[in-house]
N, C-alpha and C positions, 0 to 999 in steps of 0.2 A: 504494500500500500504506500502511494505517496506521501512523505511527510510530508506538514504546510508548508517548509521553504524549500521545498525541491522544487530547484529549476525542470521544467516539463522538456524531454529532450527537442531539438531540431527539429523543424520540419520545412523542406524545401520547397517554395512553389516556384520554382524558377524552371524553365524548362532547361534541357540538355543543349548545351551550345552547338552548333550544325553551320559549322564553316563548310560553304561551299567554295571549290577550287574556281580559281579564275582559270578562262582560256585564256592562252598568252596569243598574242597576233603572230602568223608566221610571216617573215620577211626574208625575203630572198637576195643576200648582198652578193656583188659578182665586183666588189672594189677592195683596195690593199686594205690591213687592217686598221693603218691609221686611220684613212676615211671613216674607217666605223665606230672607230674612238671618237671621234669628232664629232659624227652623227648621234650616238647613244648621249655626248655629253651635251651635244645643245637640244634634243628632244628630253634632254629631264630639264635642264633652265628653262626648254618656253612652257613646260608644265609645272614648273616650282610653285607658278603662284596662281592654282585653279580658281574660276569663277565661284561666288557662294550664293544661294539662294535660300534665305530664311522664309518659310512661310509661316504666319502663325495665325491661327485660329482664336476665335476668341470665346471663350463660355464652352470648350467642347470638353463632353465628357470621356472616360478611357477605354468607357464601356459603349462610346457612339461611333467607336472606329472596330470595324470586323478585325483587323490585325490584332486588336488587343479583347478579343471573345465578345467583340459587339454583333447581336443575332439581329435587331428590330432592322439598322439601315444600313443600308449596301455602299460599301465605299471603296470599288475594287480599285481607282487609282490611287488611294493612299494604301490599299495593302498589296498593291504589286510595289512600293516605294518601298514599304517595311521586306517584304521577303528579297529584294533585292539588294538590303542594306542591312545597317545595325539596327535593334528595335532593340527599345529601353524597359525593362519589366519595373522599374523601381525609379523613375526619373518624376522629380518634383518643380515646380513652382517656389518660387521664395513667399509668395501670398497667396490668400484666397481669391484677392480681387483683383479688378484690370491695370490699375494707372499705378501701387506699388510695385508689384508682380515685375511691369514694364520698366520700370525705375531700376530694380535688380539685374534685369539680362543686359539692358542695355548699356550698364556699368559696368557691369562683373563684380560689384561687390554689391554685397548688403543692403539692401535701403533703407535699414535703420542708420548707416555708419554716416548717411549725408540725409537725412530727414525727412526722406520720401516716405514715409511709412503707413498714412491711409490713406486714401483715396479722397481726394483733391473734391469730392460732389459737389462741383460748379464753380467752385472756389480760384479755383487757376485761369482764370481771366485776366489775373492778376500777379501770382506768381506760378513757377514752374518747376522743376528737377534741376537743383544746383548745377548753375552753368559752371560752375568747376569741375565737374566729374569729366572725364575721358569717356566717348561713348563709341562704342563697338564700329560705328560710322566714324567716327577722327580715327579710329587708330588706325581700320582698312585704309579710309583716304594718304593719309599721310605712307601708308605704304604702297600707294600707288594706284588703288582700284578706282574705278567711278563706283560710286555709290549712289541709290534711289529707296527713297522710301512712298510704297502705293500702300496707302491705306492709313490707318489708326494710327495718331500718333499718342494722344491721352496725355501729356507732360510737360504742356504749357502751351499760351499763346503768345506771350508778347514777344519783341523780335529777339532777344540775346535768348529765349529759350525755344525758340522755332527751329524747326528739324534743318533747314537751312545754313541755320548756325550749330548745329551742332554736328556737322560731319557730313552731311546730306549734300550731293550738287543735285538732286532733283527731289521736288516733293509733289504728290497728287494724291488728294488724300483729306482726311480730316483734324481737326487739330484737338475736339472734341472726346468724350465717350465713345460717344455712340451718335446714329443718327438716322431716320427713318431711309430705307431700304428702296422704296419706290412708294408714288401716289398709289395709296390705297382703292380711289373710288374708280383705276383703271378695272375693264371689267373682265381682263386677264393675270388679277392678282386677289389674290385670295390673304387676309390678314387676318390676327387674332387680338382683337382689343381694338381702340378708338384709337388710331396715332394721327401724329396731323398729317395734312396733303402735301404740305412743303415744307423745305427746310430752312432753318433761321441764319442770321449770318455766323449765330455761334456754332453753330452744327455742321454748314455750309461746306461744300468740297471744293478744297483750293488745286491750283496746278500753279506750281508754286508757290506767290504770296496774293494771285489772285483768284477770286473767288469763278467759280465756273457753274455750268446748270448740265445737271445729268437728269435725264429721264430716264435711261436705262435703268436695270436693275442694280444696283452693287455693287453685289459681287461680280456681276456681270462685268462692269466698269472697270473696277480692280483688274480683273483676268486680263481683260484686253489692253486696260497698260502695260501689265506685266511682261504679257507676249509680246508688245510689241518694241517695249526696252530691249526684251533677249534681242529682238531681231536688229535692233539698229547693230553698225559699224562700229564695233566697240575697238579703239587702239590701245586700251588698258584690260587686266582683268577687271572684272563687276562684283561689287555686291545690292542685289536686289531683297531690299525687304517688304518683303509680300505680308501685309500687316492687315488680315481679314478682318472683317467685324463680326462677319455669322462664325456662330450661329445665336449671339448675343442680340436680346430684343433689339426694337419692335420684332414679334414672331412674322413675317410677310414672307412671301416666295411666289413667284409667277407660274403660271399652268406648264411651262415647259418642264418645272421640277416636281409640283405639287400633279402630277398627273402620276409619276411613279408610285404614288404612294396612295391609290385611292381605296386600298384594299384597309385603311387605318381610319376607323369610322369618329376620332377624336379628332377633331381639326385643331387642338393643340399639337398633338401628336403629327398631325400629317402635316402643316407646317412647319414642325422645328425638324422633322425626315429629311423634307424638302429644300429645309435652308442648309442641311449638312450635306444633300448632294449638290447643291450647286458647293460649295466649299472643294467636293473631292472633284467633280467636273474641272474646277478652276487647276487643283494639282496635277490632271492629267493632261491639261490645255499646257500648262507649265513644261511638262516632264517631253511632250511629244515635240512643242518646238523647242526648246536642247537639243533634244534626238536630227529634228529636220534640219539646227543650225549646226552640226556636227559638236555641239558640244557638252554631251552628254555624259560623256564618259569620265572628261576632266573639270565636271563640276560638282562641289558638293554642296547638296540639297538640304536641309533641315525640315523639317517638320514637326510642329508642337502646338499648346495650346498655353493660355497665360494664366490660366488655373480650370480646378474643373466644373463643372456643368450646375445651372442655377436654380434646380431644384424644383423642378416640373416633373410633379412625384407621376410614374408611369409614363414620360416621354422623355426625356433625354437618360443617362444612364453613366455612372460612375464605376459602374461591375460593380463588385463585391465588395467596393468600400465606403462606406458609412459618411455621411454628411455631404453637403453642395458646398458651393461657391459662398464666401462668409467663414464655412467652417476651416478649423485649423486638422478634423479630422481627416483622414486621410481622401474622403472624396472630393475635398474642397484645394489641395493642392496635392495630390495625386495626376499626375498627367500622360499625355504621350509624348512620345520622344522618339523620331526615327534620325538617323545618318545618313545617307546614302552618298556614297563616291566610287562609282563603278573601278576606276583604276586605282583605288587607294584601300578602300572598305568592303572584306569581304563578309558577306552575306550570314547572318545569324542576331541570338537573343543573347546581351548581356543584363545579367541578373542584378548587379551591382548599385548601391543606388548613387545618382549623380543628381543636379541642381540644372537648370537655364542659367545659374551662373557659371558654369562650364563653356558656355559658347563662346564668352570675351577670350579664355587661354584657349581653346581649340582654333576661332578663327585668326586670332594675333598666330599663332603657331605655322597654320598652311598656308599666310598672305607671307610669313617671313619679318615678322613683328618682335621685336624684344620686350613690347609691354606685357604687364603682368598685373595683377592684383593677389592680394592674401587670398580670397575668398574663391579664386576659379583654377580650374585644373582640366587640361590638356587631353579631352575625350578619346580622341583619337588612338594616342599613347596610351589609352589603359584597353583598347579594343587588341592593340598589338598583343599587347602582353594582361593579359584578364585575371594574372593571380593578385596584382595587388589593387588596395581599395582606393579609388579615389578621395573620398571622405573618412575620416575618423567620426565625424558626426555635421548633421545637417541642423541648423536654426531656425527658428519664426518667434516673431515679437510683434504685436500689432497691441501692445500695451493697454489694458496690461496682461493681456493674453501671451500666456507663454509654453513654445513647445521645443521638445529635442529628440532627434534619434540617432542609433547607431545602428551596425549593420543586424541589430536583433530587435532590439527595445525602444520605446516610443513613450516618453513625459510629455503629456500635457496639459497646461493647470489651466481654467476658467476661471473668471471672477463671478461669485455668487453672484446672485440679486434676488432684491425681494420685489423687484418691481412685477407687474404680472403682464403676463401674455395676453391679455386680452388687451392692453395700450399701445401694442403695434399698431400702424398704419396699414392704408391698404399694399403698400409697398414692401411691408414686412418691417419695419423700423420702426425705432422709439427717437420720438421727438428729443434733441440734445437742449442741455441745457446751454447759453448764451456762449460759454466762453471753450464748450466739446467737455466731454465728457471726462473725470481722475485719469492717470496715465497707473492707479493702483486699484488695486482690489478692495474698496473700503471696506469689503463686506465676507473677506477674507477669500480663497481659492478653494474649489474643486480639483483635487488632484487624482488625475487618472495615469495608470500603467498600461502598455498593450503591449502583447507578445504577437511582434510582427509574422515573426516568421511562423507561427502556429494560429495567429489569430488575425489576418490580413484585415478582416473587416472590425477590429475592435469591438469586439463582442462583450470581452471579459477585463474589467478593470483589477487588478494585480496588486495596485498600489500599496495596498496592506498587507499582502501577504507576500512582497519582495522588499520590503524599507530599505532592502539597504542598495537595490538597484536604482531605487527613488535618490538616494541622497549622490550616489553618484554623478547619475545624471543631472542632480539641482546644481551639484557644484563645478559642473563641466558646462552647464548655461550660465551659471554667474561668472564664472570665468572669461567665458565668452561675451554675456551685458557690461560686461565694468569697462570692454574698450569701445563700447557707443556713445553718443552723445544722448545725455539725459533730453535735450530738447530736441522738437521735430520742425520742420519746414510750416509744417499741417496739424492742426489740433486736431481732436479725432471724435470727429462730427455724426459719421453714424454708428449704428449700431443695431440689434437685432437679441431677441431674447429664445432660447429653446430648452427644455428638459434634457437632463440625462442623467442617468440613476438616481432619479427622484427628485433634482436638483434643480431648479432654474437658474441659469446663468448667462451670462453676458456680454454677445459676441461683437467687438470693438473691430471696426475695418474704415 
């Protein structure tokens, strides 16, 4: 019989890694050997510094992509990208929500460490993501690439924090959250809720720093810049950041996508199916002109989401893990994460868990970049070699919500409250008071334990019957809080209340 502090053994959900072999091209040389020195040595320089294309999703769950055991919606172009590349079984978001989450990849470090830490809701009119940070766009440029960002930028308007000035030589796109999809009262669009018909200038889609009118759909719009950047004359390497909005409200999709799915009698459900296939449409639109501009093979492709899915119980889907968008539980920053670089990445599942802080040292790394941060670590390099851990341990602080995991265990403490469920809004949210909500617990913490690797969906809190895993972990996050800055950019304006073991508690984003 188990004693109470026996550790419960291992248990693996990680699949078997399944490197598939690359074919090598056969080449027929009929010249001296130097010639071939010569040739092998300037065909690795003009691939040194391959094109990158980040695509990211916004609100997608892990469980709305079929590569990662999603059954409801079909997305066979992002699961030919995952079986043709690296697929991430353990790869996280630094938040639950959109404009820190963005603050973190886009730095490679932390967004508590520079004060981005909730979500800006409306507020960045004004200010934006410390124009001091290095962002993934300066460090490419300065190594030579062009760089574009289509789509979502979420981290300021004014101009010293416009994507313009931080790295970007093209932007088209919004500067916004979010922003209605297409006019609703077209009678080839099918939406879920009252949104408006047009959009405002704060929402508005710039091409560049001026403001442009799309009728089109979207993601539609998106796709066709994206394609048509790949196809321009490029005399540099690119990096293209494909910065989707869906599958992130307004819920909207046009008949060309909402027809796949008329077999789904919730038209919640059939339009956020519909918004995720235009999403996987746009990845295959992406991946096939590569292919037709021949350069498919020397580019690597990203694919992710900026946390996970917003909690549309029976239409979007986080698999087996517990909580949405908001929570710190593992459905609310559990994500996808594919690689793909046909000549560099071969083909398989690494188990291991890694961060979207990873991208700033993988992409510095294959542009030929000597930046770095504490907080990001070189993907690529641990795909070669899979026996060691990227991480010792991963963070989140959205204050004073605090969590930590290792390659087994998972702390995460809640601030109680007494306030009740019933004073959400219809948005889900409790009205803040004037000046954002304690950055403390005043009402002390809910402390929960999970055994990942036995208990993937957080079923069973541990907390008592492991203390002294508890204390480990508290002192391996205070370790980690005392090199942040006690103050944020952002007061922390919303918030949201939910049960869990009995508890009501108070989730600060």
């Amino acid at each position: 019989m188990q004693t109470t502090n026996e550790i419960p053994p291992r248990k693996s959900y990680a699949p078997p890694l399944d490197w598939r072999s690359e074919q090598p091209r056969l080449i027929t040389l009929k010249f001296s050997s130097l010639f071939i020195l010569l040739t092998i040595s300037f065909s690795s320089f003009a691939f040194s510094q391959p094109n990158i294309v980040f695509i990211l999703a916004d609100d997608l769950g892990v469980g709305d992509v079929g590569a990662y055991g999603g059954k409801v919606i079909e997305t066979p172009h992002i699961d030919a990208l995952a079986s043709g590349g690296a697929i991430f079984s353990q790869a996280y978001a630094t938040h639950p929500v959109c404009s820190p989450s963005r603050a973190g990849l886009m730095s490679g470090r932390y967004q508590q460490r520079h004060g981005w830490e909730f979500n800006p809701a409306g507020r960045d009119r004004n200010i934006g993501m410390d124009d001091s940070q290095i962002t993934l766009a300066e460090v490419l440029h300065d190594a030579g690439y062009t760089t574009s960002l289509i789509g979502k930028w979420h981290l300021g308007y004014l101009p010293e924090f416009h994507p313009l000035s931080r790295g970007f030589d093209k932007f088209f796109g919004l500067l916004a959250g979010g922003s209605i999809f297409i006019d609703q009262s077209r009678p080839d669009v099918e939406s879920v809720g009252d949104w408006p018909l047009r959009r405002t200038e704060s929402n508005g889609i710039h091409d560049q720093y001026d403001l442009v009118k799309i009728d089109d759909y979207l993601t539609d719009s998106f796709t066709e810049q994206a394609v048509e950047f790949i196809k321009d004359e490029h005399e540099k390497p690119f990096f293209l950041f494909l910065s989707h909005t869906t599958p992130h409200t307004p819920l909207q999709a046009t008949k060309k996508y909402t027809a796949r799915y008329k077999h789904l009698q919730d038209p919640t459900a059939r339009v956020y199916a519909a918004m995720v296939a235009s999403l996987d449409d746009s990845v295959g639109a992406i991946v096939n002109t590569l292919s037709e501009t021949k350069r498919l093979r020397d580019t690597l492709i990203v694919f992710s989401s900026d946390n996970g899915c917003a909690g549309y119980i029976g239409v979007c889907s986080n698999g087996e893990f517990s909580g949405f968008k908001r929570y710190h539980n593992e459905g609310g920053i559990r994500i996808p994460l594919i690689l793909h670089w046909p000549s560099k990445i071969k083909p398989g599942k690494y188990p291991k868990m890694v961060s979207l802080l990873d991208l700033m040292a993988t992409f510095a790394e294959v542009a030929g970049s000597e930046h770095s941060t504490e907080d990001s670590v070189d993907l690529i390099r641990f795909l070669k070699n899979p026996d060691g851990n990227p991480h010792k341990y991963l963070y989140w602080r959205s204050s004073p919500t605090k969590a930590i995991r290792d390659d087994r265990w998972k702390l995460l403490e809640y601030a109680k409250s007494s306030l009740s469920i019933e004073q959400l809004d219809a948005a889900r949210r409790v009205i803040p008071p004037k000046d954002g909500w304690p950055r403390q617990a005043t009402e002390g913490y809910l402390t929960l334990l999970y055994d990942l690797e036995n208990d993937p969906g957080e079923t069973k809190n541990l907390a008592k019957k492991y203390p002294e895993i508890v204390l480990r972990l508290q002192e391996a996050y205070d370790k980690w809080n005392k090199e942040l800055p006690e103050e944020s950019i952002l007061p922390a304006m919303r918030s949201t209340l939910f049960k869990i073991d009995g508890q009501t508690v108070q989730l600060i984003f």
